[in-house]
C-alpha positions in Angstrom: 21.5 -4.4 27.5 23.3 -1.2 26.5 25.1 -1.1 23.4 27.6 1.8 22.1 29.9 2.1 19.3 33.3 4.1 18.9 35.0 4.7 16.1 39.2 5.6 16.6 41.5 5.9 13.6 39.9 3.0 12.2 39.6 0.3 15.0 36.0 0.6 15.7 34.9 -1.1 18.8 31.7 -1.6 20.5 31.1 -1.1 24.1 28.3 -3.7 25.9 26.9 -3.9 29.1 24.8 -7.0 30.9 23.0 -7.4 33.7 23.7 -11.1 34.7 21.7 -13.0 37.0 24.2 -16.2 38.8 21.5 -18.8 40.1 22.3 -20.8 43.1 24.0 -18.8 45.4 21.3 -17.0 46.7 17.2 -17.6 46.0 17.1 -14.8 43.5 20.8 -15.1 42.5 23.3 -12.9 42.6 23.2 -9.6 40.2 26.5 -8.8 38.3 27.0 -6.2 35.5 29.1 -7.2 32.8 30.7 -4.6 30.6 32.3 -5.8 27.7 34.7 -4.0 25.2 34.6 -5.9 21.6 38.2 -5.0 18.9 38.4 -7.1 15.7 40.8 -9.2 17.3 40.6 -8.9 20.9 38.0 -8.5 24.0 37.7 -7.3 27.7 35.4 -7.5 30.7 34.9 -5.3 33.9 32.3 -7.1 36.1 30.9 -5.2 39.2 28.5 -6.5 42.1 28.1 -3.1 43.8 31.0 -3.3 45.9 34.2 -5.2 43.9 34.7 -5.3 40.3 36.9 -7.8 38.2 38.8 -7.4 35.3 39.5 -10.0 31.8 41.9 -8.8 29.6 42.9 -11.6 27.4 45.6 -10.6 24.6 45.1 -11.1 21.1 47.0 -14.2 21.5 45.5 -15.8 24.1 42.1 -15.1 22.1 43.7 -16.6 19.0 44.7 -19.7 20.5 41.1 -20.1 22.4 39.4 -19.7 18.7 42.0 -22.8 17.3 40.8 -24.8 20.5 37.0 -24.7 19.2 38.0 -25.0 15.1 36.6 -21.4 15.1 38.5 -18.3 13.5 38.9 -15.1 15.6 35.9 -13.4 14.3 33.0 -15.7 14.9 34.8 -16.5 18.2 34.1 -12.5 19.1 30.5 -12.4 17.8 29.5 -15.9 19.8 30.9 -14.5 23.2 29.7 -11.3 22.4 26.1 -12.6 21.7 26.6 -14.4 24.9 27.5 -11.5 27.1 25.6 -8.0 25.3 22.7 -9.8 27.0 22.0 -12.9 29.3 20.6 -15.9 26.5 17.3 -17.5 28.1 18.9 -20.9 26.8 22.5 -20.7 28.6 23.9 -21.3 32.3 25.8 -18.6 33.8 28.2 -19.0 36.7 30.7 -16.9 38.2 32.5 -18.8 40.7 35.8 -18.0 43.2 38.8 -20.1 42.1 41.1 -18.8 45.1 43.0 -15.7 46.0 40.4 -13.1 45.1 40.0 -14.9 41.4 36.7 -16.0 39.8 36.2 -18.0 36.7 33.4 -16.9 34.6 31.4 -19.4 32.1 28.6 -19.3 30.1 26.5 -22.7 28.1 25.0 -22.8 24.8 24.3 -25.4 22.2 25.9 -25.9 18.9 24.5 -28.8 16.6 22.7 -30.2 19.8 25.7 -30.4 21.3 26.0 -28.2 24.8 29.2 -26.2 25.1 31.0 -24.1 27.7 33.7 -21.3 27.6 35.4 -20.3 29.9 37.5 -16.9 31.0 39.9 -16.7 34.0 39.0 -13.0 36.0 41.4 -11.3 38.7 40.9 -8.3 40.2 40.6 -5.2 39.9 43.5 -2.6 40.8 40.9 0.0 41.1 37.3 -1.2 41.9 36.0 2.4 42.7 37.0 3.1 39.5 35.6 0.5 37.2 32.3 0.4 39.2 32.2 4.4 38.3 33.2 3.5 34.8 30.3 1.1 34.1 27.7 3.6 36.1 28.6 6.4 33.9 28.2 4.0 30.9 24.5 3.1 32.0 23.9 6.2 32.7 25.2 7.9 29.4 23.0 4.8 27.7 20.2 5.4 29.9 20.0 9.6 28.8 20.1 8.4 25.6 17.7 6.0 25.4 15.3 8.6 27.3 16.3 10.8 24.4 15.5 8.6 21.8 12.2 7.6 24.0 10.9 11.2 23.7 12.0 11.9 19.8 9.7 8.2 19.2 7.2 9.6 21.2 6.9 13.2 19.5 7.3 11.5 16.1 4.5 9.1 17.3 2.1 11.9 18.3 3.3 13.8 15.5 2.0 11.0 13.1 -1.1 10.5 15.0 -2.3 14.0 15.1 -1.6 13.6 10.9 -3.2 10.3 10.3 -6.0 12.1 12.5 -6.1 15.1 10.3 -6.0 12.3 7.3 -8.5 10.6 8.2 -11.4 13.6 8.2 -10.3 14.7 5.3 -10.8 11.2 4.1 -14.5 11.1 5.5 -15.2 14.7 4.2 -14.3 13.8 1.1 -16.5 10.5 1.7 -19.5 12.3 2.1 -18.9 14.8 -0.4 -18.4 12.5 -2.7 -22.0 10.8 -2.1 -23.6 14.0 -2.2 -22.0 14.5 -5.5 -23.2 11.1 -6.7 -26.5 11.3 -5.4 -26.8 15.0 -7.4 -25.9 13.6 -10.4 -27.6 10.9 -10.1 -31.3 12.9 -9.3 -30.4 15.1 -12.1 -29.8 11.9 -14.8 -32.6 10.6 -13.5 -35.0 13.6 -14.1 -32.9 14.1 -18.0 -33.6 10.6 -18.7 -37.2 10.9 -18.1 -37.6 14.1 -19.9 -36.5 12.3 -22.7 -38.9 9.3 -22.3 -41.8 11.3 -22.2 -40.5 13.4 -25.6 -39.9 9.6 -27.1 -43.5 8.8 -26.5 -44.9 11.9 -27.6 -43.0 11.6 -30.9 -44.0 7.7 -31.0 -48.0 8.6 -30.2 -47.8 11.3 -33.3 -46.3 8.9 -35.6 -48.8 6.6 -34.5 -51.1 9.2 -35.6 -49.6 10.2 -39.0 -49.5 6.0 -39.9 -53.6 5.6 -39.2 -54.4 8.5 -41.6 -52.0 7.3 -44.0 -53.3 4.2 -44.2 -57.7 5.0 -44.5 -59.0 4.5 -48.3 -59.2 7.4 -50.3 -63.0 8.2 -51.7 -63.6 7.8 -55.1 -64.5 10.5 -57.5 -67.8 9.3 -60.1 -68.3 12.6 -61.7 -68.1 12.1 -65.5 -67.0 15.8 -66.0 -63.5 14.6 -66.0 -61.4 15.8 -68.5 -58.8 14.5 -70.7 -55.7 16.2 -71.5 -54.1 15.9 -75.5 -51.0 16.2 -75.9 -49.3 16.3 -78.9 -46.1 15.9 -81.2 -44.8 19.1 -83.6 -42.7 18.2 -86.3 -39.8 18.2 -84.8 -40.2 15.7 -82.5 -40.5 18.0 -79.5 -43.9 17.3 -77.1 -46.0 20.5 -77.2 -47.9 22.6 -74.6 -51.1 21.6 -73.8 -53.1 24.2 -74.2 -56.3 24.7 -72.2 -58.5 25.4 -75.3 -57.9 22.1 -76.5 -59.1 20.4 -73.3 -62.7 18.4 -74.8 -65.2 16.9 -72.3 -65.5 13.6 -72.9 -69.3 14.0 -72.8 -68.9 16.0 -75.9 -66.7 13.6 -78.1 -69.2 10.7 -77.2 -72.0 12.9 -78.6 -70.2 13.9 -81.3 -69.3 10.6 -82.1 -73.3 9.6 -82.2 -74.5 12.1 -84.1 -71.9 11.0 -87.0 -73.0 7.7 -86.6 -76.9 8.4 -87.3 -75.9 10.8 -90.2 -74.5 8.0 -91.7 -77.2 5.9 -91.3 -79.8 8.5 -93.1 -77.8 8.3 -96.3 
């Protein structure tokens, strides 16, 4: 199917053409192209077999009153028969059949609501058939160079997005891989940190280990009876004085003291 659009003044119309394959008159069928001209209120058809070419130019009219026959208004009329003949519908019959002095009819099937339909158009013709056979190869051809065109522009944006998502993707595995070596770095040197500071924790735990069992032996006794005893003393105002290290007695001496008072005593 070949599809073009035109624009003029304001009533667009599209240009179609079909290749249409008639079953039954011959065991691969007979080969028509159908080119079809689509206004907002009107149609027309220029059919070619290679040698003679037939022409349907219904008026707006004649369109108008088709559209009332099927309940249908004009538009969706236009876009069903368009659908119909842009390109041949797996599901519908196509016939193109003489109906006497040079005419054929042609008709197309399809279903609506399961109920199968057929329309029907009336072609005589054509006046020129050199011409509208040269008409619809210079369309196909004109399609055909631009669909080659388009062909190659997919193709270098294709390869164009290849040769990127190539590019992307060994960045993407650089970046992989430098990314693990980065990990694996960080992770050696954590690793080698965190047990430096294991080994300082049980070196600090071993010496306070060390400090606790000293602190906590008996301390040894001193018997020595040269001990002294320290006075100290009030003045008269209140105030504790100096002890003075003159006044330091051994105890020794104020027991002996003490005894030799006692026995004076006594001899009296």
């Amino acid at each position: 199917m070949a599809t073009e659009e035109e624009d003029h003044g304001g009533g667009g119309f599209r240009h179609t053409c079909m290749r249409m394959v008639v079953e039954g008159t011959t065991p691969e069928g007979a080969v028509y192209y159908v080119k079809g001209t689509w206004y907002p209120s009107r149609f027309s058809l220029s059919i070619i077999d290679g040698l003679r070419a037939w022409v349907c130019n219904p008026s707006e009219q004649e369109v108008s009153e088709r559209a009332d026959n099927w309940d249908q208004p004009v538009s969706h009329y236009l876009q069903t028969a368009e659908q119909h003949l842009a390109i041949q519908q797996p599901g519908s019959s196509y016939a193109f059949i003489d109906t006497g002095d040079g005419h054929k009819r042609l008709s197309w099937t399809f279903e609506k609501q399961g109920t199968k339909l057929e329309w029907r158009w009336k072609c005589q013709p054509s006046a020129d058939d050199r011409h509208v056979t040269a008409s619809i190869l210079d369309f196909l051809m004109e399609a055909n160079t631009k669909l080659s065109d388009e062909v190659v522009k997919k193709t270098h944006s294709f390869e164009k997005m290849k040769t990127e998502a190539e590019k992307s993707l060994s960045q993407c595995e650089i970046l992989s891989r430098e990314k693990e070596e980065f990990e694996n770095s960080v992770y050696a040197k954590f690793v080698e940190v965190l047990n430096s500071k294991k080994a300082k924790l049980r070196e600090l735990r071993d010496r306070i280990s060390r400090i606790e069992c000293k602190s906590g032996q008996p301390e040894a006794k001193d018997d020595s009876s040269d001990k002294t005893e320290t006075y100290t003393g009030e003045s008269d105002d209140g105030s504790q004085s100096h002890t003075d290290p003159a006044q330091t007695i051994p105890s020794r001496a104020i027991a002996s003291t003490s005894r030799k008072k006692q026995k004076r005593k006594v001899g009296e």
